[in-house]
N, C-alpha and C positions, 0 to 999 in steps of 0.2 A: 929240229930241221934247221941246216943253218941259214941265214937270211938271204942270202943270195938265191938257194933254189927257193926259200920261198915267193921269193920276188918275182920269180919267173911262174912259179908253178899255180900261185891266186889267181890271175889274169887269164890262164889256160883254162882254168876250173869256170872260173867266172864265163869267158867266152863260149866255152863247147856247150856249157848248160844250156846258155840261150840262144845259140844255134841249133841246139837240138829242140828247144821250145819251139821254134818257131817250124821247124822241118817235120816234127812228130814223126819220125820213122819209124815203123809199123804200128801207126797210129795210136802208139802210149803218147797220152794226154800230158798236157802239157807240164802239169803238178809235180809227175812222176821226176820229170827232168831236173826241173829248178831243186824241186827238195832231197831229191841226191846231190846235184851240187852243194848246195848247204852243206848237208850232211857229214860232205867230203872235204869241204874247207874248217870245218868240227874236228873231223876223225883224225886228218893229218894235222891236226894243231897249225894251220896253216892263219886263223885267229882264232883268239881266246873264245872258251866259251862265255867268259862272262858279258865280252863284246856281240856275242850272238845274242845272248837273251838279252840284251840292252835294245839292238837293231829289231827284234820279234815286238819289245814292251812297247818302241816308239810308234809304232803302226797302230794303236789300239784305236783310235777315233778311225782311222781309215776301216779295221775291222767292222765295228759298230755299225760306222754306215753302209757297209754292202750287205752286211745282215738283214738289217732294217728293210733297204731298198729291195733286199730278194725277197724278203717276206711280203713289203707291198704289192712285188707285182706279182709274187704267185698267188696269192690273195686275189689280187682283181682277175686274173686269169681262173681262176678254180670256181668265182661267181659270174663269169660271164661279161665285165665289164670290159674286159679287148674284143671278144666279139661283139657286142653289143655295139661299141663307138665305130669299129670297122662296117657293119650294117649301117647306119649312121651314117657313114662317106660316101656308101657305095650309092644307097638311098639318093642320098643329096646330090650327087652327080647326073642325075635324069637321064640315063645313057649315054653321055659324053663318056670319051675316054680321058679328052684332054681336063674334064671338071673334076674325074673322080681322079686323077695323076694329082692335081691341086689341092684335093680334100685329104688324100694320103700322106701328102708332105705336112700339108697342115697338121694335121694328127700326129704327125710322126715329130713335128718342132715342141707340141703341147707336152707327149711324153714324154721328149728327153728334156723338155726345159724344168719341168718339176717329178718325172721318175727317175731320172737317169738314161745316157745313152745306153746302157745295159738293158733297160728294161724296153725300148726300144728296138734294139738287133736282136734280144731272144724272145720276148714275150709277144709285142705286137708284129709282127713280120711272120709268125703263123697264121694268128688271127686273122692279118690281112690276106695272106695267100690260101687259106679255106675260103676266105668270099670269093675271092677274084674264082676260083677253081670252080663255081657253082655259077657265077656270071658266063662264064667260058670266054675268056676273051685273055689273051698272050699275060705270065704274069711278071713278068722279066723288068719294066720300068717301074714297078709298084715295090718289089722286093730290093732293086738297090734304091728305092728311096729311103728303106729304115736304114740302109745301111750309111747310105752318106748323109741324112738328116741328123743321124743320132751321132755325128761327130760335127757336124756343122755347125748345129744349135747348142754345142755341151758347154758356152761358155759362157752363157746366159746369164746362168746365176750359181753360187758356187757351188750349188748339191746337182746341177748339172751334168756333172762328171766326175768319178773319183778321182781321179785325176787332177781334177784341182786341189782336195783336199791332200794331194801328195805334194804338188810342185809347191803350194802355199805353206804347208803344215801350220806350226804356230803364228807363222803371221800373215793367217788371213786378213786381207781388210775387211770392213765392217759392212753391210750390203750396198750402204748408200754411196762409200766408194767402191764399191765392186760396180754397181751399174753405172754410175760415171765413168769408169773405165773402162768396161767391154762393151756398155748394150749397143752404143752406134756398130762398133766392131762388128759384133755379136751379129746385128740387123742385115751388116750388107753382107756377112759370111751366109746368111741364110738364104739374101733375096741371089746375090752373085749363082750360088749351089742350085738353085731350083732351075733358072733360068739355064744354067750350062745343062743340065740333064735336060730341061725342055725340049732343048734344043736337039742334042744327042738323041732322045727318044721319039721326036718329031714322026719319024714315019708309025709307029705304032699307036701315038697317041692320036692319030687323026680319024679314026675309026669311030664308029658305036657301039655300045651294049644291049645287044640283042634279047638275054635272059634277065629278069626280074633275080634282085634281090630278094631273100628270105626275111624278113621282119624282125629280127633279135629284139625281146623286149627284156629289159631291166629288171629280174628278182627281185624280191625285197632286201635279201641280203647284198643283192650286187648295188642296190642304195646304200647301203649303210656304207661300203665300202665307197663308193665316192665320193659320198659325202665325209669316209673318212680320210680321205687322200685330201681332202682341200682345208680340210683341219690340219694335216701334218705338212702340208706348205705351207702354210698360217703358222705353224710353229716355229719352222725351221728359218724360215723368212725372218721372225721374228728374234731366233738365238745369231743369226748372220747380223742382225744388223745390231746386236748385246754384243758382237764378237766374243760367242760360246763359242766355243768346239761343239761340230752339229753330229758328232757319230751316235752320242750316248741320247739325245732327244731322239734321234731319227729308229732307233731301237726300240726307247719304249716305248714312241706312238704307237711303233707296227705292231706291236704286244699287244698294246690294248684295243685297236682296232681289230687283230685278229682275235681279239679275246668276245670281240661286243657279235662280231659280222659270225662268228662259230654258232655263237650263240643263237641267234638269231633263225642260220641256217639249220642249229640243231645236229652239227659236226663235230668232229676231234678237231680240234685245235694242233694239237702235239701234232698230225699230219705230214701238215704245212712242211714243219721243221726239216723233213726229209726229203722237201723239195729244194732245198736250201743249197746249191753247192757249195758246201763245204770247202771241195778241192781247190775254188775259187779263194778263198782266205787264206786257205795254206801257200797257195801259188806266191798270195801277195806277201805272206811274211819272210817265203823265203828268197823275194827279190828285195824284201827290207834288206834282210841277212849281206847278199851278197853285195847290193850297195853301198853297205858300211864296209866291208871287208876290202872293196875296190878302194873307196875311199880310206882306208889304214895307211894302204899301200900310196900314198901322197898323190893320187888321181885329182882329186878337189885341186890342187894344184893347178894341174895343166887345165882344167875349165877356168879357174880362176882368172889362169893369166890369158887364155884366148878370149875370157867377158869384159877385161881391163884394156884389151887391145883393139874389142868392138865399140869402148866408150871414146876410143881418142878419134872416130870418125865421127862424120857428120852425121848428125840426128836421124833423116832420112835412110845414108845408106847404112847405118849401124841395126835400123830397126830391119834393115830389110836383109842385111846380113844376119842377126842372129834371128830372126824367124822363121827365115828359109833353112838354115842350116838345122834348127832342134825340127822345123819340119821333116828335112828328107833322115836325119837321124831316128826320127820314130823308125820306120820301115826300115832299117838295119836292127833296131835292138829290144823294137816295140816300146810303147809310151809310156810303161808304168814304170820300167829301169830309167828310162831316159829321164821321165818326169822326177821320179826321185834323185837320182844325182842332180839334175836343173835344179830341184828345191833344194836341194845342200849345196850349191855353187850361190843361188842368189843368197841364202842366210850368210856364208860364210863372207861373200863379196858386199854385203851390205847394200847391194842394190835393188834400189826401189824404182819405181815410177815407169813408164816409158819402155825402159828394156826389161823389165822384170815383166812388165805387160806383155810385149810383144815372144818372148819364154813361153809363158802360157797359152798364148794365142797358138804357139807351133806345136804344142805338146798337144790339142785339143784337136786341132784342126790339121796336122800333118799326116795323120791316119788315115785322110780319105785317098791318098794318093794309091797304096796297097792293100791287101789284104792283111799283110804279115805289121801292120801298123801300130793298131792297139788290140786290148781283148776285147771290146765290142765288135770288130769286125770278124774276128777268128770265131766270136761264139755268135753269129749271124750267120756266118759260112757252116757251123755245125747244125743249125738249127734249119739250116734250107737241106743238108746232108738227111737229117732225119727223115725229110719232106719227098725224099727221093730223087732232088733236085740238085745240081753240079756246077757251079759257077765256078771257074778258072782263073788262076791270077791271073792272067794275061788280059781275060775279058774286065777282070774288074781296074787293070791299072789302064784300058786305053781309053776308058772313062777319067779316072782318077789323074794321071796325068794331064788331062784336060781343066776337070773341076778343082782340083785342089789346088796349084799353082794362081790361078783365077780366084776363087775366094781368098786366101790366105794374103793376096797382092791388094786387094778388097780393103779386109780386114786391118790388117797393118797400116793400109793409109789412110783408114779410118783412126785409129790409133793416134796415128803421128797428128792429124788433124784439130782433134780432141787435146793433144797435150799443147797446143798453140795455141788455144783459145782460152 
């Protein structure tokens, strides 16, 4: 094909995919799209295959740990430990609406700060919404909690969110500059988030809870698994601040954890595996795919020269210019495309510090503005679909427009704060 229609015809391929990701027209998932795209920029030699299976092999720690991370939380879901801690909040709220609203963000910052926001917007966000459904009391401020906690809080630490492991790739920092660098951020992204929904939610939360919670008590096996989740943050913690690569550790905890908690409960182990989305891995390789092939096509470029033309401003309005801008760009092209070109713009520009910080800050936290932002929001909106439950983009950005502009303004000048001192 000669270069010039390829020129044109990579960027088509590239675009329609993930407009159709994002659109799902007659509801094919999202996998189906991307890995035809691929596919397509394969079959028309539009890049080499050898460049595709380069783009597939670089993902492999990113693999690893969604693996890992699905196997923990279907793991602690399959033993009971998300209903158990959601009994746990509801319990602890004594009939307030506005205490058990508190205890659910709470919850909901704990899991995404050591499961992932993932394991937050699919895992806990049923468990929460079977309690609420047996309390009877509206469950609408409870459900977008996991949804905006599990992007508010993903930048805690770096197994937070996949998503860090994409925009950082090989040069993670080590934990103890990771928490020098976000956890102020981090803090007021979280308290900023809670308070704007308080607010927002205010007439619903001012009620009581009429019906008693159910009691959920703790299995044996649902022990072993929490107690095996705070062993595999103690690892991972641990290879973050060795700066390992955390995919391959985050893997075989979940192995051996599922191997100890099967056991225990006297289960198939193999099970699990099936609860695993799969489609979820291929989705992400074949957005590796099509970010390198974007990138062929001299794309790195033009981000290059608009992150060299954000350093000749001032500190302040630099950070506040590229944070907002990979912000509202998540919700055009979603965050794990955006996040991977960001992390091949910052390696290749050699930028560190300050605006490399405030890149991740928007890649993590620009999701809360839409639905269509990152995959924890899209697989939260499915997860409430199964539930027989229909949240609206429209409902969810006139929240989002509110809260996310507000933390991220937060965040960022927490950011800039932190590099002055």
């Amino acid at each position: 094909m000669p270069a010039a229609a390829a020129h044109i015809l990579l960027p088509c391929v590239v675009v329609i995919s993930i407009i159709l990701m994002l659109l799902r027209p007659h509801n094919i998932a999202e996998v189906w799209w991307i890995s035809t795209g691929a596919l397509l920029l394969i079959a028309l030699r539009l890049i080499p295959a050898k460049l595709a299976f380069s783009a597939v092999k670089e993902g492999t720690d990113v693999y690893l740990f969604l693996i890992g991370m699905m196997l923990l939380a279907e793991l602690a879901r399959e033993q009971g430990v998300f209903d158990w801690i959601s009994s746990v909040a509801v319990r602890g709220a004594k009939g307030s609406c506005s205490t058990l609203f508190l205890s659910v963000y709470a919850v909901g910052t704990i899991v995404t700060i050591f499961l992932s926001n993932d394991a937050t917007a699919v895992v806990l966000t049923p468990a929460i919404l079977a309690v609420i459904r047996k309390v009877k009391i509206s469950p609408l401020p409870y459900l977008f909690v996991c949804a905006f906690v599990a992007n508010a809080a993903s930048f805690v630490l770096p197994i937070s969110n996949p998503a860090n492991l994409v925009v950082f790739h090989t040069g993670m920092p080590p934990l103890g500059h990771w928490l020098a660098a976000f956890g102020v951020p981090s803090f007021l992204s979280i308290v900023a988030t809670y308070l704007v929904m308080r607010v927002y939610f205010r007439a619903d939360l001012g009620g009581q809870i009429d019906h008693a919670a159910e009691t959920v008590k703790l299995t044996a096996p649902g022990k072993v698994v929490l107690w095996g989740l705070v062993f595999v943050v103690a690892a991972l913690l641990t290879a973050s601040a060795m700066k390992k690569d955390l995919g391959l550790p985050t893997c075989l905890a979940a192995l051996a954890i599922s191997a100890v908690a099967s056991f225990v409960a006297k289960t198939n182990p193999l099970k699990l595996f099936r609860e695993i989305s799969w489609s979820t891995i291929l989705l992400v390789a074949g957005l590796f795919i099509m970010v390198d092939a974007v990138e062929s096509q001299g794309a790195l470029q033009l981000t290059q020269q608009s992150l060299a033309w954000a350093q000749h401003l001032a500190p302040v309005a630099a950070t506040m210019v590229v944070g907002f801008t990979v912000a509202i760009g998540n919700n055009l092209v979603n965050n794990l495309p955006l996040g991977l070109m960001a992390g091949a713009t910052i390696k290749a520009a050699q930028v560190k510090g300050l605006l490399a910080n405030a890149v991740l800050i928007g890649v993590d936290l620009g999701p809360n503005l839409s639905v269509t932002g990152s995959l924890a929001t899209i697989l939260w909106l499915l997860a409430l679909r199964k539930e027989n439950l229909n949240v609206s983009a429209w409902k969810f950005m006139k929240l989002g427009i509110i809260a996310m502009p507000i933390a991220l303004a937060a965040a960022l000048g927490g950011a800039l704060i932190l590099a002055k001192l």
